[in-house]
N, C-alpha and C positions, 0 to 999 in steps of 0.2 A: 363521556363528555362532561367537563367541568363547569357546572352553574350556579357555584354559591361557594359562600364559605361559612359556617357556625363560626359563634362568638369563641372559641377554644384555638381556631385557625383550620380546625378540619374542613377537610374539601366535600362537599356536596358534590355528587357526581351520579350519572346514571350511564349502564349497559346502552351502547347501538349496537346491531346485528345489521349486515350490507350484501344484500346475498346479488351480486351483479349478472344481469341480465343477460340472453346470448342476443338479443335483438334490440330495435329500437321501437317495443311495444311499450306500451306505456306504463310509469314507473308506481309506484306506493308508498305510501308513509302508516304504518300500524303502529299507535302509543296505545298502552295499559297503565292503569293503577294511577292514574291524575288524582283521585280521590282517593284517602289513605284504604279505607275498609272495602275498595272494591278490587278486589284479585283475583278474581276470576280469569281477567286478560289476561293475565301474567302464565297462567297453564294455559292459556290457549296459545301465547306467542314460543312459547316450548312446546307443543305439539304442531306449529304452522312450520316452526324450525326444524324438527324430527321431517317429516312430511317432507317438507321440502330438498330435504336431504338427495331424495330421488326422484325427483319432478323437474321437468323440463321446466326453466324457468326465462321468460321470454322480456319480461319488462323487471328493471330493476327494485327490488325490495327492499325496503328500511322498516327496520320494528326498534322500537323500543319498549322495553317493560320496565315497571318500577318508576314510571317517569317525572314522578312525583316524591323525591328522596325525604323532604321534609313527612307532607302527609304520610305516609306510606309507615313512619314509624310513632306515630304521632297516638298515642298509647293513653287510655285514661283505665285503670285495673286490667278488669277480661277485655274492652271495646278497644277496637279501633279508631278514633275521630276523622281526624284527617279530612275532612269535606271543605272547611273554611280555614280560612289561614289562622293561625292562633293571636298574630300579634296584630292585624286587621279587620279581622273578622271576614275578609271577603272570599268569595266561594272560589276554592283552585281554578275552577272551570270558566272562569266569567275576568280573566286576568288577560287575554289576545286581542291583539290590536287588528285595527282597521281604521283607516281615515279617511274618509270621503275626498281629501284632498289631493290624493295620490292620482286623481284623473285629471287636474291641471293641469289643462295646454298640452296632455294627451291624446284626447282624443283627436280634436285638432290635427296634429301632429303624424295621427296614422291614421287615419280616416279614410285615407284612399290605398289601405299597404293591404298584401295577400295575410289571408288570414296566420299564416304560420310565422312572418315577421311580426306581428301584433303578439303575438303568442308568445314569441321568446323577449319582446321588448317589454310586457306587461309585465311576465314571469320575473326580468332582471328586475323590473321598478318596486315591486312587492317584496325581493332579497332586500334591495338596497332601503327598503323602508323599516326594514328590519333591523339592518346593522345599523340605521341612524338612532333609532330609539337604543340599542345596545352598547354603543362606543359612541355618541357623543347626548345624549343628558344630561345637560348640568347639573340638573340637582340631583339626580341620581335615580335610581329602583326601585323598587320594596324587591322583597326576595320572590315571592310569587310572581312580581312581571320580569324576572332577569331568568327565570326557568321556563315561565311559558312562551316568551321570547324566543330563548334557545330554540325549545322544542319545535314552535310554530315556523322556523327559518328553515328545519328539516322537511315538514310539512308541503313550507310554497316551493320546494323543490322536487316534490312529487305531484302525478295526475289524479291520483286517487289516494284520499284521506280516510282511513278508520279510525276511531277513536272508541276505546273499548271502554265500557263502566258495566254497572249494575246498579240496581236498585236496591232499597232495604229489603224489602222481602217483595219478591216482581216474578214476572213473566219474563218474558225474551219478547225484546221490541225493540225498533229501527227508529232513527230519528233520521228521518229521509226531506233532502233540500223537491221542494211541488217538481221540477222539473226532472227530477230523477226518477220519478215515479215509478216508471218501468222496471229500475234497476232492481227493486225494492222485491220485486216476483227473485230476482237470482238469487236471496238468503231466504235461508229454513227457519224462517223466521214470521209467525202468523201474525203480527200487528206493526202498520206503519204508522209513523206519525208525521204530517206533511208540515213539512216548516216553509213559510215565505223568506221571501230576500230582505231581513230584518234584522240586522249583528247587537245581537245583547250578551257579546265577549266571550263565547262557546270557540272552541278549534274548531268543530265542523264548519259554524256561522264563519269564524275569520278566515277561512279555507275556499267556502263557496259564492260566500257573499263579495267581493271584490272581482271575481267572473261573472258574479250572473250580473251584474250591473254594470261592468264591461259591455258584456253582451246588448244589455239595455239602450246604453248610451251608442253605443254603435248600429242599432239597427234604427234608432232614432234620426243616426247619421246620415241614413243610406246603404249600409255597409250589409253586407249577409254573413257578419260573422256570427259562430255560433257554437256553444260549449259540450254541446253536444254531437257534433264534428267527428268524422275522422282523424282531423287534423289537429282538433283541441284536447274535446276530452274529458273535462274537466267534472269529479263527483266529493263529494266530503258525505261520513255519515257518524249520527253515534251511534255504535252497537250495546246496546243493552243487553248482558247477558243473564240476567237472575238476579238474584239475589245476593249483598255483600257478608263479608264477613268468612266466606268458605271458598276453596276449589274443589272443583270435582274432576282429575284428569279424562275419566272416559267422558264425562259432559264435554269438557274440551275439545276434546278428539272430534268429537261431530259438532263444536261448535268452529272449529279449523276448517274442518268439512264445508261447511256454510258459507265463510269466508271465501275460501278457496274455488267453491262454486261459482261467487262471482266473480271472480279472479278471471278464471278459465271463460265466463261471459264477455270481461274485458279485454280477452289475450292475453295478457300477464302471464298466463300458465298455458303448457300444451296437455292434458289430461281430461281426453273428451269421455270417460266416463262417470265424469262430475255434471251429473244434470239436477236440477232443484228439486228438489221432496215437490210431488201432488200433496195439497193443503190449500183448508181454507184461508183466505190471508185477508185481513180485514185492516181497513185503513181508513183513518182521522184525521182533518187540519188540526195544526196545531190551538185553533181560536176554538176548537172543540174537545181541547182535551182538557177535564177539569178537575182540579180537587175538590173533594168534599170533608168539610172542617167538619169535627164533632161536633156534635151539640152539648155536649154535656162530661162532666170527668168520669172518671171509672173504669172497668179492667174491662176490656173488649175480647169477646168470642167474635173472631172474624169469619166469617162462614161462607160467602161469595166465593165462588171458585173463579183463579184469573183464564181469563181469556177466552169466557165464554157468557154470550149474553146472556144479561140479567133482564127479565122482566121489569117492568112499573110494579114496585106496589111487591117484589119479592124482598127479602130479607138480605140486605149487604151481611147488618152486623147485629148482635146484641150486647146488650155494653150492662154490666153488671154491679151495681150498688147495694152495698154490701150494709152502709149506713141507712139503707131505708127498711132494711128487712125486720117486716113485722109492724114497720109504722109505717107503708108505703107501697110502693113500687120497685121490687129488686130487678129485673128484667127489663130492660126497655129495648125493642125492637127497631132497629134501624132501617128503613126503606127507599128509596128514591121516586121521585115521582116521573121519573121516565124512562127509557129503556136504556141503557149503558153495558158497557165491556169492562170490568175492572182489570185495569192490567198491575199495580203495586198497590200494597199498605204498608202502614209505618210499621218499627220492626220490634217496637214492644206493645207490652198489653196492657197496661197501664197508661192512659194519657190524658191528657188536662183539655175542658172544654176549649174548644178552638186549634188541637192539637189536626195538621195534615191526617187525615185517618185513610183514603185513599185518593188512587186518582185513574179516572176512568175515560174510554171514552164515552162520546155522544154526538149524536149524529151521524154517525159509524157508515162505512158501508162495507163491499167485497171488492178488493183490488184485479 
């Protein structure tokens, strides 16, 4: 798929994979590598592909990997950058549209229609909001929103949204929309983080947020439509898979697995001896998941183990100062004053007072 062009005339372009359906189960959209240094997706959509090779496949499937051709080669020495755009500074992820005004004289309009007319009238109005931001803008793009454009038109054409990243140095965690909650038990995956109906320009948010306020505004209506339906359907997620910068193919293999598992939850797949890992799975609102900023500069021993709780008053981190030794304080112990889950830290050891050092939950509970 062609969505760009470099100042030279080369074509910015990325890989789709279309593996068509034998039913009218519901379809997919899987993107990897939106952010340059996380590729991890990218060996997982080559093993969902292998895998699926001999798997009964019941709803239609779209993956893309590399979805991000700018990021993805976006090179500073040994590092990968690729997080923000380089000539805007704005974050890959945070470039998808949504406008509240796409339910003008909408709702109105179908108010009183079965919920599967609503579903494919909605479905076309969110295309067609697409291709207007696309082919008619007067003033034109930046390059970040004529790619995640593209991408997100593949997207509103599917029922179910993945969106694959990783963290700098992370756990395995779900960026799950409150109303999917349930779905969040079918991946092998022990921490959710529960997001509200709140778009601050994420593909899961531009994916779920435009149905679930659908759904809002119509039961407002009188209407009993609902996106979690037989007939609708409708789920977006980010999967967090580790940490950026590396693949791991056998990691892949069973994070395919995970995927897959809910897959086969959703019908998409006929392979019932895909059932979820026994595990504890513990889950967060997102107004409860928080960073905590250093207090201070110096080389961090990070010592919190992810995805298991930390006590009040135990030791996250010690951060090491090297300039006070002998006139001071070399050692300073980092603690929290309440119970938390740390699921990431930042991915060097060196960092500047105020620098993200982690981010945890709190308020936690078991899904």
């Amino acid at each position: 798929m062609h969505v760009g062009e470099l100042a030279s005339g080369a074509a910015l372009t990325v890989p789709v994979y279309r593996i068509k359906g034998n039913s009218n189960a519901p379809s997919v959209y899987i993107q990897a590598n939106m952010h340059g240094a996380e590729v991890q997706g990218n060996a997982v959509i080559f093993q969902l592909l292998e895998i699926l090779k001999n798997t009964s496949v019941k709803g239609d499937v779209t993956l893309v990997p590399y979805a991000n051709p700018v990021g993805c080669n976006h090179k500073n020495g040994e590092y990968t950058l690729g997080r923000f755009d380089p000539i805007t500074g704005v974050n890959w992820n945070r470039m998808y549209h949504f406008d509240e005004s796409v339910f003008d004289n909408f709702i109105e309009s179908y108010k009183e229609q079965p919920e599967l007319v609503i579903e494919q009238a909605f479905k076309k109005l969110l295309l067609q909001s697409i291709d207007q931001k696309l082919e008619h803008n007067s003033f034109g793009l930046t390059t970040g929103q004529r790619i995640a454009y593209q991408l997100q038109r593949l997207a509103h054409e599917a029922d179910l949204v993945l969106d694959l990243h990783t963290g700098p140095i992370s756990s395995k965690h779900l960026y799950c929309p409150e109303y999917a909650m349930q779905s969040a038990n079918y991946f092998n995956i022990p921490h959710t983080i529960l997001i509200p109906n709140s778009f601050d320009g994420a593909l899961d948010e531009a994916t779920f947020c435009p149905w679930w306020s659908l759904q809002e505004k119509l039961q407002a209506a009188g209407h009993h439509f609902s996106i979690t339906s037989a007939t609708v359907n409708k789920e977006s997620f980010t999967v967090e898979l580790g940490s950026q910068e590396k693949i791991d193919l056998d990691e892949a293999y069973q994070d395919a697995l995970s995927i897959l598992t809910y897959l086969q939850h959703k019908n998409v797949i006929a392979d019932t001896s895909l059932t979820p890992e026994k595990l504890t799975r513990y889950g967060c609102y997102l107004k409860n998941y928080k960073a905590f900023y250093s207090p201070m500069g110096g080389m961090v021993d990070y010592l919190a183990e992810f995805g298991k709780p930390l006590m009040a008053g135990e030791s996250l981190a010690q951060i090491l100062r090297m300039d006070n030794y002998g006139d001071g304080e070399p050692l300073h112990q980092i603690t929290m004053a309440q119970d938390v889950i740390p699921i990431l830290h930042f991915a060097s050891a060196s960092v500047n007072q105020g620098t993200e050092l982690y981010k945890v939950f709190t308020k936690y509970f078991v899904l």
